[in-house]
mmCIF file of the N, C-alpha and C atoms, coordinates in Angstrom:
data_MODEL
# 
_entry.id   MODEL 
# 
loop_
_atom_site.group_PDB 
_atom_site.id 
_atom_site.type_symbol 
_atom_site.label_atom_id 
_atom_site.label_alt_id 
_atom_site.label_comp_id 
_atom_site.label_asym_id 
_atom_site.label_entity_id 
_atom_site.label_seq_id 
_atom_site.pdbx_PDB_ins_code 
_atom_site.Cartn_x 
_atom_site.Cartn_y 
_atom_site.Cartn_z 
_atom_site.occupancy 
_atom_site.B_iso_or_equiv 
_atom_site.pdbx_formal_charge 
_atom_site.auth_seq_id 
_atom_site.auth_comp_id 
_atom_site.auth_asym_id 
_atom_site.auth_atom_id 
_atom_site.pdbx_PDB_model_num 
ATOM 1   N N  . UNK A 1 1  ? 9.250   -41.929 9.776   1.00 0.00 ? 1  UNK A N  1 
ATOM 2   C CA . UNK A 1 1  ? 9.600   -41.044 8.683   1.00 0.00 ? 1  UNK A CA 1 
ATOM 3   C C  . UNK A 1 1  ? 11.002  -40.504 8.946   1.00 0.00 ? 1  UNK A C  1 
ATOM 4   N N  . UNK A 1 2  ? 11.720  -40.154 8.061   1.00 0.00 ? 2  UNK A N  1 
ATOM 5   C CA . UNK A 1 2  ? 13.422  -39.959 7.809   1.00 0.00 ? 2  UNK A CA 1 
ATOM 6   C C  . UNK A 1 2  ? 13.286  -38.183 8.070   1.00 0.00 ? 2  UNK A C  1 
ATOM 7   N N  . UNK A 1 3  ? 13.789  -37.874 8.594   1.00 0.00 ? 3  UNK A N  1 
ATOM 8   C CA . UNK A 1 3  ? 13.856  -36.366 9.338   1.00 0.00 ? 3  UNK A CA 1 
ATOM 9   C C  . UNK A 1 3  ? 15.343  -35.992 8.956   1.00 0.00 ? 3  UNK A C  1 
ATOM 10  N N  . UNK A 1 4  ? 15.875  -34.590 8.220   1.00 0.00 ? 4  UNK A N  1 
ATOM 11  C CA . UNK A 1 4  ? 17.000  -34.155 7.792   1.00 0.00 ? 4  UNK A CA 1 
ATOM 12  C C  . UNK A 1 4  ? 17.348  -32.673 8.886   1.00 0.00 ? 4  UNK A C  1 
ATOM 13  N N  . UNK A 1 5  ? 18.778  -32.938 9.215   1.00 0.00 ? 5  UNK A N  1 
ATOM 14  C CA . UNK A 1 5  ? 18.628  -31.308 9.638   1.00 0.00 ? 5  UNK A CA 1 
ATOM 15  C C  . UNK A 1 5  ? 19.108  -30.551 8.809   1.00 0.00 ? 5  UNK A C  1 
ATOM 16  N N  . UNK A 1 6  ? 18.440  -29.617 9.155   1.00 0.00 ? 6  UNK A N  1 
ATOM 17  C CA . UNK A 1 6  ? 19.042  -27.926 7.944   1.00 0.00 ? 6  UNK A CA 1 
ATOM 18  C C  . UNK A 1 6  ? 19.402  -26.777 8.721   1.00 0.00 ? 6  UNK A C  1 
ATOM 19  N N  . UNK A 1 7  ? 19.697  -25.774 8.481   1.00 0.00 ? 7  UNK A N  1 
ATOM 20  C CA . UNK A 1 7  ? 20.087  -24.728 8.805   1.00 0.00 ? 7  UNK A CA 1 
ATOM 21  C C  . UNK A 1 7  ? 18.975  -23.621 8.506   1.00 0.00 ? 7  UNK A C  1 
ATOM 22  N N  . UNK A 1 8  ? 18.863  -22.927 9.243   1.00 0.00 ? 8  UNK A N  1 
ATOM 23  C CA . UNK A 1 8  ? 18.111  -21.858 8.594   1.00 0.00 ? 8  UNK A CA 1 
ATOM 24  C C  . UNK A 1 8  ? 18.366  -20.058 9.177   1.00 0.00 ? 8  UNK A C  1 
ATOM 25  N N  . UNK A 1 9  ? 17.929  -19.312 8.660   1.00 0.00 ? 9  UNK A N  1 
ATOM 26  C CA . UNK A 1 9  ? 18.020  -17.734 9.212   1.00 0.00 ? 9  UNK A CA 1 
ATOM 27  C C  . UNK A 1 9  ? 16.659  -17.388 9.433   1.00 0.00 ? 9  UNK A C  1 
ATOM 28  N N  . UNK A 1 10 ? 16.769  -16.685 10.540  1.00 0.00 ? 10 UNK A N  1 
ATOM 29  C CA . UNK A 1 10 ? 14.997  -16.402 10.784  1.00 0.00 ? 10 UNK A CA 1 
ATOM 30  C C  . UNK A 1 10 ? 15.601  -14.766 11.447  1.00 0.00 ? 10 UNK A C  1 
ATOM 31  N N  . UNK A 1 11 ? 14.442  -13.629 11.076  1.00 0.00 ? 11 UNK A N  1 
ATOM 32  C CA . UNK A 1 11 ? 14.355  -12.304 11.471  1.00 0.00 ? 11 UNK A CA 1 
ATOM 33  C C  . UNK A 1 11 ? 14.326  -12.685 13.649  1.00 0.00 ? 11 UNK A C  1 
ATOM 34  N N  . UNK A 1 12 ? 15.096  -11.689 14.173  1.00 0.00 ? 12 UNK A N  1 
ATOM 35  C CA . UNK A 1 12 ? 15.209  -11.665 15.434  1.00 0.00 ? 12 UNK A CA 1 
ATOM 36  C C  . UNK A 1 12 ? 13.793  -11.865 16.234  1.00 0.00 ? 12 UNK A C  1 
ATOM 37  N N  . UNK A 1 13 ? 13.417  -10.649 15.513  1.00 0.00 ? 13 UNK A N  1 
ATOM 38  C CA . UNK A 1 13 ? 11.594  -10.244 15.920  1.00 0.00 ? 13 UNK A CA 1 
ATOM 39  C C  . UNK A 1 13 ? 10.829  -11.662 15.988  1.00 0.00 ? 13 UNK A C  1 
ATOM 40  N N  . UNK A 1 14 ? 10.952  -12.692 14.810  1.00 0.00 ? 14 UNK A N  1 
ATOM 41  C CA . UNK A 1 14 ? 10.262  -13.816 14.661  1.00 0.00 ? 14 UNK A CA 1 
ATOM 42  C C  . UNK A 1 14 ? 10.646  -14.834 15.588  1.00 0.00 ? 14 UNK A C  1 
ATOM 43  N N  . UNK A 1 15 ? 12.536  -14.530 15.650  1.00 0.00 ? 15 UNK A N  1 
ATOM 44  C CA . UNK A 1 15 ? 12.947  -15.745 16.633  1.00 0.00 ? 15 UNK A CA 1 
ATOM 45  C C  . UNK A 1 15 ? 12.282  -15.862 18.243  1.00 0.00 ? 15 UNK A C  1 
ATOM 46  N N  . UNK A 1 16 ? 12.227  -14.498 18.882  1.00 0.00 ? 16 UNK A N  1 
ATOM 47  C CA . UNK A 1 16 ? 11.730  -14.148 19.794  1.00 0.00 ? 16 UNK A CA 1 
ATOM 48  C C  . UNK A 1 16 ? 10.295  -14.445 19.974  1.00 0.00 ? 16 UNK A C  1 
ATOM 49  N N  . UNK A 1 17 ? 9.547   -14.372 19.366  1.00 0.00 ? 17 UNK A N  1 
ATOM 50  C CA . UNK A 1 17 ? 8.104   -14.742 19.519  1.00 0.00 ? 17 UNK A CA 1 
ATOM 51  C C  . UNK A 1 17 ? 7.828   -16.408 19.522  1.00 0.00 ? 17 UNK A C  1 
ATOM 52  N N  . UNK A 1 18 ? 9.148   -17.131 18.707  1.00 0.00 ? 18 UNK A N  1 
ATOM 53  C CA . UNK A 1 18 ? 9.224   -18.463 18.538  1.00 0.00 ? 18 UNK A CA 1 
ATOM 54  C C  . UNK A 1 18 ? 9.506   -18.944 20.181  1.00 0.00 ? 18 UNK A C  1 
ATOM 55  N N  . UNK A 1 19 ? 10.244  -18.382 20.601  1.00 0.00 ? 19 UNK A N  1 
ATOM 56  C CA . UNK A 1 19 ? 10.994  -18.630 21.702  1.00 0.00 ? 19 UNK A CA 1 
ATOM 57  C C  . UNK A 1 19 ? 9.628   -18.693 22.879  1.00 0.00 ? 19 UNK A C  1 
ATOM 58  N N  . UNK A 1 20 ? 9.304   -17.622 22.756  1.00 0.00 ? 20 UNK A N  1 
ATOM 59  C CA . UNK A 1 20 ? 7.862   -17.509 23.779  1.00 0.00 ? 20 UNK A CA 1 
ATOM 60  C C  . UNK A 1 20 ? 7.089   -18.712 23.424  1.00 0.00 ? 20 UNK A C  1 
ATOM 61  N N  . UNK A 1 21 ? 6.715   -18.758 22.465  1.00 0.00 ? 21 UNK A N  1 
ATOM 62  C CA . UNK A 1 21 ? 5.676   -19.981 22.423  1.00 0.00 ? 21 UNK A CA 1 
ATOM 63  C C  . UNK A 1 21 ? 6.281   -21.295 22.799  1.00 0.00 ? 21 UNK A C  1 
ATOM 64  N N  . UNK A 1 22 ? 7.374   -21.528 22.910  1.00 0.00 ? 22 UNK A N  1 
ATOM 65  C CA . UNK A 1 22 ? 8.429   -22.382 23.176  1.00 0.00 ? 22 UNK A CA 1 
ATOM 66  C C  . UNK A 1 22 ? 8.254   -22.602 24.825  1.00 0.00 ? 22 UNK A C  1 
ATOM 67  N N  . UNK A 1 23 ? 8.760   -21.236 25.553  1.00 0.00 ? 23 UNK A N  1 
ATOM 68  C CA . UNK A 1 23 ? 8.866   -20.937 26.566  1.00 0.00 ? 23 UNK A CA 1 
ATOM 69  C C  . UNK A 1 23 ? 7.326   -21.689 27.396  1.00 0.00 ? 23 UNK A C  1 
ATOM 70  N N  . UNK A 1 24 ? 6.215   -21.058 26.606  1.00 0.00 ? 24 UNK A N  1 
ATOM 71  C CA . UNK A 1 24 ? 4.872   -21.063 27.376  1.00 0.00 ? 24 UNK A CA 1 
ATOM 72  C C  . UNK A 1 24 ? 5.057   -22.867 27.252  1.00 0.00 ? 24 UNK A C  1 
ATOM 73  N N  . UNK A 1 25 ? 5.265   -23.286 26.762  1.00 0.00 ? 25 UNK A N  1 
ATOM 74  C CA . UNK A 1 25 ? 5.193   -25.096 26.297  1.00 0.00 ? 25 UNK A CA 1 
ATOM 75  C C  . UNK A 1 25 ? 3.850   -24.905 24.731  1.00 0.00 ? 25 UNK A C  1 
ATOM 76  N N  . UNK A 1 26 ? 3.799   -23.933 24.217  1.00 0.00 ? 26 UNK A N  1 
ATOM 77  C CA . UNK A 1 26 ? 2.865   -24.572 22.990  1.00 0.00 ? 26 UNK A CA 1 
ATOM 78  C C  . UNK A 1 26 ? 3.625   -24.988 22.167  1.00 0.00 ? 26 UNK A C  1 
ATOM 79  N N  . UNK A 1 27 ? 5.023   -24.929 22.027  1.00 0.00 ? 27 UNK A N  1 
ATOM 80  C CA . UNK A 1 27 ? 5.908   -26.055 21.102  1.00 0.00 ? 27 UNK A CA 1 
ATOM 81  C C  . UNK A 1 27 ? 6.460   -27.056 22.003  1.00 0.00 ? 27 UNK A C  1 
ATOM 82  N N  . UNK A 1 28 ? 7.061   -28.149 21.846  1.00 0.00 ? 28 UNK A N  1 
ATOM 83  C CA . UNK A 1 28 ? 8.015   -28.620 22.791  1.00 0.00 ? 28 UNK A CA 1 
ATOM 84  C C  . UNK A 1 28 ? 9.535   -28.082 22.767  1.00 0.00 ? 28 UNK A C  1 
ATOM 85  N N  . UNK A 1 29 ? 9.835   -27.396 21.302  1.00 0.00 ? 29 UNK A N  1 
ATOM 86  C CA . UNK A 1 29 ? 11.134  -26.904 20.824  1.00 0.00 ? 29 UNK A CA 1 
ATOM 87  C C  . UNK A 1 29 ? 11.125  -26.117 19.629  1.00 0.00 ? 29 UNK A C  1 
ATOM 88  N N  . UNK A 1 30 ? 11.880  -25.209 19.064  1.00 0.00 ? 30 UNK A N  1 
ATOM 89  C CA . UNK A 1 30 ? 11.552  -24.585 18.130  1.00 0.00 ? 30 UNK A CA 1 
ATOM 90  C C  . UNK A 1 30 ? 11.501  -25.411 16.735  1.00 0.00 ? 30 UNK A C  1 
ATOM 91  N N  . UNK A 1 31 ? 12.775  -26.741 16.945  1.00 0.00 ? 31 UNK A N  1 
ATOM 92  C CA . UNK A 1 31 ? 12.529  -27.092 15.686  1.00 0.00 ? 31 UNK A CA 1 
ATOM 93  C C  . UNK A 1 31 ? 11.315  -28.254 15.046  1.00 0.00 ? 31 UNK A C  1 
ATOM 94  N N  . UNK A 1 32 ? 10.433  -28.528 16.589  1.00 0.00 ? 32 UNK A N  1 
ATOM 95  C CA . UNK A 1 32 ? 8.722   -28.665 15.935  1.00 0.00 ? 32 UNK A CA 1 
ATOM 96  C C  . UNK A 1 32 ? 7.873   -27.469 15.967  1.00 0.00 ? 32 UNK A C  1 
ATOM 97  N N  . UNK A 1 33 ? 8.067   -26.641 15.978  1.00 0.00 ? 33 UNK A N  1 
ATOM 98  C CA . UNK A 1 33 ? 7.601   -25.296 15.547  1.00 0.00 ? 33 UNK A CA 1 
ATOM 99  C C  . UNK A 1 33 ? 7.709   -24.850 14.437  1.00 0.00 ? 33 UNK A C  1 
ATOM 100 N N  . UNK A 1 34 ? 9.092   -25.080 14.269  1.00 0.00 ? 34 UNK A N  1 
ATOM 101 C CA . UNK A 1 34 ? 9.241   -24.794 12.198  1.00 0.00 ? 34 UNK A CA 1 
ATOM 102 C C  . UNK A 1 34 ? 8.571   -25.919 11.620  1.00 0.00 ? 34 UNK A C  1 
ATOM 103 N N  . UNK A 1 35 ? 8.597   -27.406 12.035  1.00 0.00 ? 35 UNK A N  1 
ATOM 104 C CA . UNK A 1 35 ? 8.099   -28.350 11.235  1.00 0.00 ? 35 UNK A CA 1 
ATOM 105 C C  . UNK A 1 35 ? 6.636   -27.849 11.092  1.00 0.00 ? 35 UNK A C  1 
ATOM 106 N N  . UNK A 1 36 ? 6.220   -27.399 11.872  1.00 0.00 ? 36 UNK A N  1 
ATOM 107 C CA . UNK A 1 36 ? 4.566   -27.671 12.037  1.00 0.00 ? 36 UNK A CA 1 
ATOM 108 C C  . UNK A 1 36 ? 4.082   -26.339 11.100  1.00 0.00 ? 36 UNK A C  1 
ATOM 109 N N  . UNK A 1 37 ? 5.030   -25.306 11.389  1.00 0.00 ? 37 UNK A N  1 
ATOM 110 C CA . UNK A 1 37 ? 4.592   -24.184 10.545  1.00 0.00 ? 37 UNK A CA 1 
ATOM 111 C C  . UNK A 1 37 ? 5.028   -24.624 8.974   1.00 0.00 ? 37 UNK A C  1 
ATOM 112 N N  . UNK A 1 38 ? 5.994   -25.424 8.579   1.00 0.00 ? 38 UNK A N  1 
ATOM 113 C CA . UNK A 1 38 ? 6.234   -25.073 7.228   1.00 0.00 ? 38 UNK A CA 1 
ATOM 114 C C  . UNK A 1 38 ? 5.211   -26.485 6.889   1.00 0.00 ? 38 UNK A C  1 
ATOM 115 N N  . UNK A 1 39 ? 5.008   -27.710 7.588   1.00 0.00 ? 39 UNK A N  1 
ATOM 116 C CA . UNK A 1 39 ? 3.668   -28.690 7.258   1.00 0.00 ? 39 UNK A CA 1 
ATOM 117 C C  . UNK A 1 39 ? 2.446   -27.537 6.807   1.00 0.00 ? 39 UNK A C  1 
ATOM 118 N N  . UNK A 1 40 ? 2.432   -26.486 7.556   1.00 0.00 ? 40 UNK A N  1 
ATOM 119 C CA . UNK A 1 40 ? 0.769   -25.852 7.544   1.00 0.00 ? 40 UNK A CA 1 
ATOM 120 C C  . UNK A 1 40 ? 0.600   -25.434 6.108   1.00 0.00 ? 40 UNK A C  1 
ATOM 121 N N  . UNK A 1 41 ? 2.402   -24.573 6.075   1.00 0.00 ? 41 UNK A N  1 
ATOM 122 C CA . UNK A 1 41 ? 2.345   -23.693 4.866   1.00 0.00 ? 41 UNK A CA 1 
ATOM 123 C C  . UNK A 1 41 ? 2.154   -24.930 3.306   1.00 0.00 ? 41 UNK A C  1 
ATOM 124 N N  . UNK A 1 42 ? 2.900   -25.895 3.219   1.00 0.00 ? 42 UNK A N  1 
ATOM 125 C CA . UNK A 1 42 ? 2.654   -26.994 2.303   1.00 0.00 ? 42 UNK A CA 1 
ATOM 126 C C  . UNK A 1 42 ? 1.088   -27.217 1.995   1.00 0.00 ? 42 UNK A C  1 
ATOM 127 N N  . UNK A 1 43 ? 0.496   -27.189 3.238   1.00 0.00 ? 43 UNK A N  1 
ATOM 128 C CA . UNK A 1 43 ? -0.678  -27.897 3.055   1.00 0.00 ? 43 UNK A CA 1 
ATOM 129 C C  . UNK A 1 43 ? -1.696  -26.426 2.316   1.00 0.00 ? 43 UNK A C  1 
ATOM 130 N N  . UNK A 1 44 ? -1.301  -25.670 2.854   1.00 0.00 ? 44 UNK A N  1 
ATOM 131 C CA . UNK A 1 44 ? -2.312  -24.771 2.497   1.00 0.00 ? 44 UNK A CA 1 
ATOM 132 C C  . UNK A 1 44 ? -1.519  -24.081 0.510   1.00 0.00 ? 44 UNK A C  1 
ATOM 133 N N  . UNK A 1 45 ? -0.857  -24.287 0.665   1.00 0.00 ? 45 UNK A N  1 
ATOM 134 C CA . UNK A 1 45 ? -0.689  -24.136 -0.950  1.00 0.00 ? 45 UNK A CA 1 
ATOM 135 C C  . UNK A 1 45 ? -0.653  -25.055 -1.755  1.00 0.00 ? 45 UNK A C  1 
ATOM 136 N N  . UNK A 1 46 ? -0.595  -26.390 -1.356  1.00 0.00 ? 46 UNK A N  1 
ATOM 137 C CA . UNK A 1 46 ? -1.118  -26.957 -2.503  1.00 0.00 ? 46 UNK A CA 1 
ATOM 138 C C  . UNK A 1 46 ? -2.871  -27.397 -2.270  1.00 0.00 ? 46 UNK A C  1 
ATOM 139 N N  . UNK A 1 47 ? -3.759  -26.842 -1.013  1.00 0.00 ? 47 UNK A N  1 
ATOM 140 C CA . UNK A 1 47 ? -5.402  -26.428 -0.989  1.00 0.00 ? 47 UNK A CA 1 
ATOM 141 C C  . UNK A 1 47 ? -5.480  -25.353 -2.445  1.00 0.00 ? 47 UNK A C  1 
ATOM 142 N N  . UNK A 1 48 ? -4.685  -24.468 -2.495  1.00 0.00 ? 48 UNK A N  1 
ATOM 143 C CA . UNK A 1 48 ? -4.680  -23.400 -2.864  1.00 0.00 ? 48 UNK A CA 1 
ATOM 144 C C  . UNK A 1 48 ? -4.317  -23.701 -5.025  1.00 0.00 ? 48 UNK A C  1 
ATOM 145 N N  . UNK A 1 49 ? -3.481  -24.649 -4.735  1.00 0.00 ? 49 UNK A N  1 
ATOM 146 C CA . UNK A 1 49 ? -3.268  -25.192 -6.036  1.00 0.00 ? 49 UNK A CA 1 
ATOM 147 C C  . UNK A 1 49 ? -4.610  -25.801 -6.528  1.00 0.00 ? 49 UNK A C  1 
ATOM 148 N N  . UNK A 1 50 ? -4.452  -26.664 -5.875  1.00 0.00 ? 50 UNK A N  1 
ATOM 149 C CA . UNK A 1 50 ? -5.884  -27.917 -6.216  1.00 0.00 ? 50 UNK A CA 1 
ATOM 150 C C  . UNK A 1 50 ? -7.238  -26.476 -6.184  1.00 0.00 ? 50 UNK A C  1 
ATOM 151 N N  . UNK A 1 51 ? -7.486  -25.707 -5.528  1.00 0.00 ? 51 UNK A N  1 
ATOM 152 C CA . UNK A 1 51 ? -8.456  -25.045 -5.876  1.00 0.00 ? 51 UNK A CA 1 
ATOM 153 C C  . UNK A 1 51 ? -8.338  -24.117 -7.406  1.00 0.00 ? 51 UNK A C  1 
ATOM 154 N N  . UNK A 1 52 ? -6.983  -23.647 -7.496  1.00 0.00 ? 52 UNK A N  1 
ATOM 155 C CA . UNK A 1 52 ? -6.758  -22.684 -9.053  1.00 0.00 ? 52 UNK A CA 1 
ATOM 156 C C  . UNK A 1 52 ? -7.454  -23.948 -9.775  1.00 0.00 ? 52 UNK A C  1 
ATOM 157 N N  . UNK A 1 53 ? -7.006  -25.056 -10.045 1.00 0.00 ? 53 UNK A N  1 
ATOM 158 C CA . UNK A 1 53 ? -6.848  -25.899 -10.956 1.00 0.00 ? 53 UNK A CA 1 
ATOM 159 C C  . UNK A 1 53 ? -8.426  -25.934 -11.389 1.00 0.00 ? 53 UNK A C  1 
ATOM 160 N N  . UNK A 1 54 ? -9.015  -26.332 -10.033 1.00 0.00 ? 54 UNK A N  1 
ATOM 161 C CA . UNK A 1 54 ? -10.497 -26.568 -10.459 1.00 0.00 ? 54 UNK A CA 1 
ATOM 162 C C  . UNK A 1 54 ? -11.213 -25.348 -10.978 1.00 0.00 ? 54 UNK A C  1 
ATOM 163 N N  . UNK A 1 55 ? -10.608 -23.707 -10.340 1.00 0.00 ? 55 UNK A N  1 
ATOM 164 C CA . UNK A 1 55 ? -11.137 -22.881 -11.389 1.00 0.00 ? 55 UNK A CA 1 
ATOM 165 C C  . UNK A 1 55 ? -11.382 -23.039 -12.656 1.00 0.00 ? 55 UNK A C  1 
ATOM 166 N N  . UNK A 1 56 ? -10.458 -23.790 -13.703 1.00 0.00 ? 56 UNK A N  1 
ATOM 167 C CA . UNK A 1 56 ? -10.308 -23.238 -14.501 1.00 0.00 ? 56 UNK A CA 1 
ATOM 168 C C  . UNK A 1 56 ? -11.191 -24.684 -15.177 1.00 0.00 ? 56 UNK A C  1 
ATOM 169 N N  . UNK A 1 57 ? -11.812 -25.740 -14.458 1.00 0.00 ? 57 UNK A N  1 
ATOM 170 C CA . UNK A 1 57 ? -12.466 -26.352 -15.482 1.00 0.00 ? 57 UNK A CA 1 
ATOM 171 C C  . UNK A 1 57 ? -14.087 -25.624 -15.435 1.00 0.00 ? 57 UNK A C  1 
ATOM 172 N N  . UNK A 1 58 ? -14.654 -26.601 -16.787 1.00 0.00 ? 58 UNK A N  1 
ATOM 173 C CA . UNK A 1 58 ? -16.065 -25.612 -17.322 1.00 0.00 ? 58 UNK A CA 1 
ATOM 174 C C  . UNK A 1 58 ? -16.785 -26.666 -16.402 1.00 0.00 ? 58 UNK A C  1 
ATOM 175 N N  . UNK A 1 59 ? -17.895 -26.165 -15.910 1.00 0.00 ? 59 UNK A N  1 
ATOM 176 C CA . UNK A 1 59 ? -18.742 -26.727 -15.337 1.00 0.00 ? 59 UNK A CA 1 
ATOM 177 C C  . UNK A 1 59 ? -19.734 -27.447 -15.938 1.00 0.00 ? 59 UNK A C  1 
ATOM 178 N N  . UNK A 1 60 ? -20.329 -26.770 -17.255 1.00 0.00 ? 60 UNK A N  1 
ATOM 179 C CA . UNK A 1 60 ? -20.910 -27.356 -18.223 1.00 0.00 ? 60 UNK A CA 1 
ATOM 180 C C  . UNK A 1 60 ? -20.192 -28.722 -18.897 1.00 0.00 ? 60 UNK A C  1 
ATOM 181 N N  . UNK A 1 61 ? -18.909 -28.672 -18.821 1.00 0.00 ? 61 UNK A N  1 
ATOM 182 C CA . UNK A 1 61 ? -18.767 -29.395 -19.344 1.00 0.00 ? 61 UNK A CA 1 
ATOM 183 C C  . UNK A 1 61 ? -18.217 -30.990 -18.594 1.00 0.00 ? 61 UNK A C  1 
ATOM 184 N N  . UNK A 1 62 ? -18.140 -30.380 -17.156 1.00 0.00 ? 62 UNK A N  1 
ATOM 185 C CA . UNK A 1 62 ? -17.982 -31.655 -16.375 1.00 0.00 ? 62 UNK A CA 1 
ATOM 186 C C  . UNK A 1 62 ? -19.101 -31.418 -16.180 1.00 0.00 ? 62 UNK A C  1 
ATOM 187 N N  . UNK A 1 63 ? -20.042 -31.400 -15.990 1.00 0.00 ? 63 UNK A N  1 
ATOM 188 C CA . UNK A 1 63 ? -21.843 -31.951 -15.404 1.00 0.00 ? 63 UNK A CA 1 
ATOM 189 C C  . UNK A 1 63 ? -21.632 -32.811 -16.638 1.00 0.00 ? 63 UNK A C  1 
ATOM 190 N N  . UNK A 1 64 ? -21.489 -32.368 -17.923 1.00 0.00 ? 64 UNK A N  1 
ATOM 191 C CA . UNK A 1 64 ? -22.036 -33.608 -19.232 1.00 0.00 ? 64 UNK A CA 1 
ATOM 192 C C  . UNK A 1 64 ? -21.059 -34.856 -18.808 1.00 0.00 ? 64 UNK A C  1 
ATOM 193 N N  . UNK A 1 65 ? -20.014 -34.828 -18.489 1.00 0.00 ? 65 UNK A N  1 
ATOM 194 C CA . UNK A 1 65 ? -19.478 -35.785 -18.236 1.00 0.00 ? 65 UNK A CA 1 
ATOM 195 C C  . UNK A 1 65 ? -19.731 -36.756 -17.007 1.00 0.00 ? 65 UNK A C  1 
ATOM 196 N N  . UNK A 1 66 ? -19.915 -36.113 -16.463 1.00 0.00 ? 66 UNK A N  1 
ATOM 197 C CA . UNK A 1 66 ? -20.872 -36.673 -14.635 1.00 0.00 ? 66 UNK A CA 1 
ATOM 198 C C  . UNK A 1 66 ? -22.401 -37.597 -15.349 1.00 0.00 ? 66 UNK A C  1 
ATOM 199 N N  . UNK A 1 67 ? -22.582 -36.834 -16.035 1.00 0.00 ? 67 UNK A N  1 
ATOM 200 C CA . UNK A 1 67 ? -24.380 -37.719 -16.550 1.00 0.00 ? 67 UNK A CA 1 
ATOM 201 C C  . UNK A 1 67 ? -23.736 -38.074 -17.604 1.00 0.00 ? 67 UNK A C  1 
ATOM 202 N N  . UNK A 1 68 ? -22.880 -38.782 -18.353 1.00 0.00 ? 68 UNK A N  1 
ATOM 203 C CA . UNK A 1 68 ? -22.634 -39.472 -19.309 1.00 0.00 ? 68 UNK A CA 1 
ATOM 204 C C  . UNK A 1 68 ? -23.356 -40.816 -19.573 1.00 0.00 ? 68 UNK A C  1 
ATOM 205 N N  . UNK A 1 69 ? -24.194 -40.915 -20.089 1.00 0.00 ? 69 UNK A N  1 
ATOM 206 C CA . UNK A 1 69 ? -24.613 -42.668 -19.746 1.00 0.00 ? 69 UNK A CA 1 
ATOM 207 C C  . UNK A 1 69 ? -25.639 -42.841 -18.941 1.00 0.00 ? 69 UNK A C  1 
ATOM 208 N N  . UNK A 1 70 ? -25.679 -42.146 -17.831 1.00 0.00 ? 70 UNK A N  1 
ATOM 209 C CA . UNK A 1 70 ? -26.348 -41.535 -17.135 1.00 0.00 ? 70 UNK A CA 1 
ATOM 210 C C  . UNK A 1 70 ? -28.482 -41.902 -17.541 1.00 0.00 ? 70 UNK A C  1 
ATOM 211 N N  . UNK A 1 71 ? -28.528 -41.113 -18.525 1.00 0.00 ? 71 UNK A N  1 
ATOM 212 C CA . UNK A 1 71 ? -30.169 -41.425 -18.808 1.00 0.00 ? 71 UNK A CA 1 
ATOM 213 C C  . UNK A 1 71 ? -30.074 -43.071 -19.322 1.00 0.00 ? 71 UNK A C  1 
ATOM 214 N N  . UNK A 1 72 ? -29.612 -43.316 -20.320 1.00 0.00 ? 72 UNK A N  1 
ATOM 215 C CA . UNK A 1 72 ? -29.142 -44.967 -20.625 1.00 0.00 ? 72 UNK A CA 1 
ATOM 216 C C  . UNK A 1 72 ? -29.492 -46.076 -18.996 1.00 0.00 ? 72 UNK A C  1 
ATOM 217 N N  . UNK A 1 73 ? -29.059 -45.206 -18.034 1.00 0.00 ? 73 UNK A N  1 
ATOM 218 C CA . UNK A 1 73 ? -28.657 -46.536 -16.734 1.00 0.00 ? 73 UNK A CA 1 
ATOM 219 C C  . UNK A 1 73 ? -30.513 -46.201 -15.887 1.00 0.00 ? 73 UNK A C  1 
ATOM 220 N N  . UNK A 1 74 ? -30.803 -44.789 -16.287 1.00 0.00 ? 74 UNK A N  1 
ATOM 221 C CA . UNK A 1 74 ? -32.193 -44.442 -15.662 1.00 0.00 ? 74 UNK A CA 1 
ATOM 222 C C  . UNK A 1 74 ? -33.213 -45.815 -16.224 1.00 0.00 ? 74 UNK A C  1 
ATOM 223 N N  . UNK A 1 75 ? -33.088 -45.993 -17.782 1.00 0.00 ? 75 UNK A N  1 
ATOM 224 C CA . UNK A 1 75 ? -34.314 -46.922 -18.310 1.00 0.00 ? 75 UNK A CA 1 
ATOM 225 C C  . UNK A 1 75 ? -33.994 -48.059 -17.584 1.00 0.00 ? 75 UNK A C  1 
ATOM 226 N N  . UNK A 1 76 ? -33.046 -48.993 -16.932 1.00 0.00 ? 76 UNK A N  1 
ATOM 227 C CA . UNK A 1 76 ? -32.862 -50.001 -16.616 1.00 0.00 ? 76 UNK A CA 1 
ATOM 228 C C  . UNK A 1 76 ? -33.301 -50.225 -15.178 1.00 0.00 ? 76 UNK A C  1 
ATOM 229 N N  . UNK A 1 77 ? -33.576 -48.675 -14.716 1.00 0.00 ? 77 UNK A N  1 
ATOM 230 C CA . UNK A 1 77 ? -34.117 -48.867 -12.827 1.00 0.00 ? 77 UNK A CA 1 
ATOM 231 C C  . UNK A 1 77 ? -35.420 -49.455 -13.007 1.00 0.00 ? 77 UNK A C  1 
ATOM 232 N N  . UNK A 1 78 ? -35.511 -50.298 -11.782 1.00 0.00 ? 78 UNK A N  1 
ATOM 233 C CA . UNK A 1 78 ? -37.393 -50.588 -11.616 1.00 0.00 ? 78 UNK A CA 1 
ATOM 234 C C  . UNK A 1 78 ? -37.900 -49.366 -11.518 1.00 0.00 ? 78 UNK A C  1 
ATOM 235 N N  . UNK A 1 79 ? -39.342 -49.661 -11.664 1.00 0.00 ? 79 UNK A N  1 
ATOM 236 C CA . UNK A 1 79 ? -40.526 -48.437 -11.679 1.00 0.00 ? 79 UNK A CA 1 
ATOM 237 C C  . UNK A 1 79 ? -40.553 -48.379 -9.754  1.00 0.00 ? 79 UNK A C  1 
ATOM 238 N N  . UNK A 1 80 ? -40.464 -47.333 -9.256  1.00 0.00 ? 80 UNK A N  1 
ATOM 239 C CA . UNK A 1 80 ? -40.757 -47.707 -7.989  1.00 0.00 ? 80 UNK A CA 1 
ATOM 240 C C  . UNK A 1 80 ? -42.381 -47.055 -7.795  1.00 0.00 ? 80 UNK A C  1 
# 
């Protein structure tokens, strides 16, 4: 995968805590530390999308669509 560098500004307070986790080895470097934190943040807002979205369909009205045809395909099973 094609990797870009950027620039960025980060609060002191944050850089410092980056640095520690750095320090301890739970990053190898800060800038897979930002990757991994802004991967998390991606992932969890578009969880967060894909969940609004499904709020807003009717349930009633995807179940009718889920059994569409549905009793039609029941008469054709063997009798068990």
């Amino acid at each position: 995968m094609a990797a870009s560098k950027i620039a960025i500004t980060i609060d002191d307070r944050m850089l410092k805590q980056l640095d520690l986790l750095v320090k301890s080895k739970y990053f190898p470097n800060r800038s897979k530390a930002i990757q991994e934190a802004v991967a998390e943040k991606l992932m969890r807002l578009e969880k967060s999308r894909l969940a609004q979205e499904c709020a807003k369909l009717d349930p009633v009205f995807e179940q009718s669509i889920a059994e569409e045809g549905f009793s039609a395909e029941m008469e054709e099973w063997p009798e068990y």
